[in-house]
N, C-alpha and C positions, 0 to 999 in steps of 0.2 A: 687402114685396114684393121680391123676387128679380128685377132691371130689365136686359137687356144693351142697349147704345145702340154702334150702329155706325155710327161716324163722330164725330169728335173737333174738328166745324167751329163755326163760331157757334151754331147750333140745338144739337147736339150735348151740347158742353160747356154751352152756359145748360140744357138739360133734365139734365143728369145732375147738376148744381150743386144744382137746386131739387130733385129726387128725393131727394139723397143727405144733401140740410138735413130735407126731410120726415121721414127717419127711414129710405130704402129702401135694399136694401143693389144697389149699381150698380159695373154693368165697362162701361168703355167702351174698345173696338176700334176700331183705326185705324192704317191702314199705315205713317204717318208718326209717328215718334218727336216730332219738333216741333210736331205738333197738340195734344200735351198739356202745351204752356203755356200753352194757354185755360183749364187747369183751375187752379184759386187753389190753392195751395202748401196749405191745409186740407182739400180735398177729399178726404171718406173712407173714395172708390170706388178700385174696383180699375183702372187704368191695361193693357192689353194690345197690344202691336207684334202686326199681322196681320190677315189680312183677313177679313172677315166672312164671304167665301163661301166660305172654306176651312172642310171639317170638324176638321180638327185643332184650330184654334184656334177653334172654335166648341165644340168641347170641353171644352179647356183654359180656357174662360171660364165653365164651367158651362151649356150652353144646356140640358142635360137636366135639370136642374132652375130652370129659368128659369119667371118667372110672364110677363115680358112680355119682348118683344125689337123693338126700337125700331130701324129703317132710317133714318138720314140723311146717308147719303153723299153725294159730290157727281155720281155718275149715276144718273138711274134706275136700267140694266139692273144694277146689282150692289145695288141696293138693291129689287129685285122678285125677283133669286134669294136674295139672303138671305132674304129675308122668306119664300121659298116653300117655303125650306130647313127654315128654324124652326119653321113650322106644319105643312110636309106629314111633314117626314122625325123630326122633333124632335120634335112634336106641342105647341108651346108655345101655351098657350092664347089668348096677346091677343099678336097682332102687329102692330105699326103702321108703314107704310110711308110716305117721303114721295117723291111723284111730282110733276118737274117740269111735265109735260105733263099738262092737264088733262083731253086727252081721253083718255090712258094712265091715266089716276088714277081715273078713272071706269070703264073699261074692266075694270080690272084691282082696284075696288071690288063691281066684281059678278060676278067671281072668287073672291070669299071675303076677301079682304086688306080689314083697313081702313087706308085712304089718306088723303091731305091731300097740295093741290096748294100751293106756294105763288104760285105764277102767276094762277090762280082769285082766292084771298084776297087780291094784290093789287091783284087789276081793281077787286073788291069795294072794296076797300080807298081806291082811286083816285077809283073810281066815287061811295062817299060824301062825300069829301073836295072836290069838285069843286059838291056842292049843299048842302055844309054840314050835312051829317047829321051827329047825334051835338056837333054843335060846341058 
């Protein structure tokens, strides 16, 4: 699978790390040149300076032939036009965005976009940890 991943953060690099060991062929975008020292010196995705809501370099990454294109920057709003970029104007089939605000991630889940808040999954997350679920 043909993977673009915008955003070069901790999620970012751990998902395009584990994609690119799976066997998928991944570019990951990201304004800042030094976000891709999270990626380990073997990583044998393609690296790209730029932003994800520009079409130039949505281009130049391949998004017209993208199977998935992956939003995890660190704002929402540039991570809900990429994403509307890629599905609406690109037509890429599985777009996955992550929103910090849960009630934006829901909102903008029944928009078409599939989302993932990680604010939600920490309440969750809290929330079991606190009764011992899972322990």
């Amino acid at each position: 699978m043909r993977v673009l991943i915008m955003g070069c953060g901790r999620v970012g690099a751990g998902l395009a790390t584990q994609l690119a060991d799976e066997g998928h062929q991944v570019t990951v975008i990201d304004i800042d040149a030094f976000a891709f020292q999270r990626l380990l010196p073997e990583f044998s995705g393609t690296r790209l300076i730029g932003s994800g809501t520009d079409d130039r370099t949505l281009l130049e990454a391949g998004i017209r032939e993208a199977d998935c294109f992956v939003a995890v920057a660190t704002g929402d709003n540039r991570n809900i036009l990429a994403s509307q970029k890629a599905k609406e104007m690109y037509g890429v089939k599985q777009v996955v965005t992550r929103v910090k605000d849960p009630l934006r991630s829901e909102l903008f889940g029944r928009l078409g976009l599939r989302t993932f808040s990680p604010t939600k999954v920490g309440v969750e997350l809290a929330h079991d940890a606190v009764f011992g679920v899972g322990a």
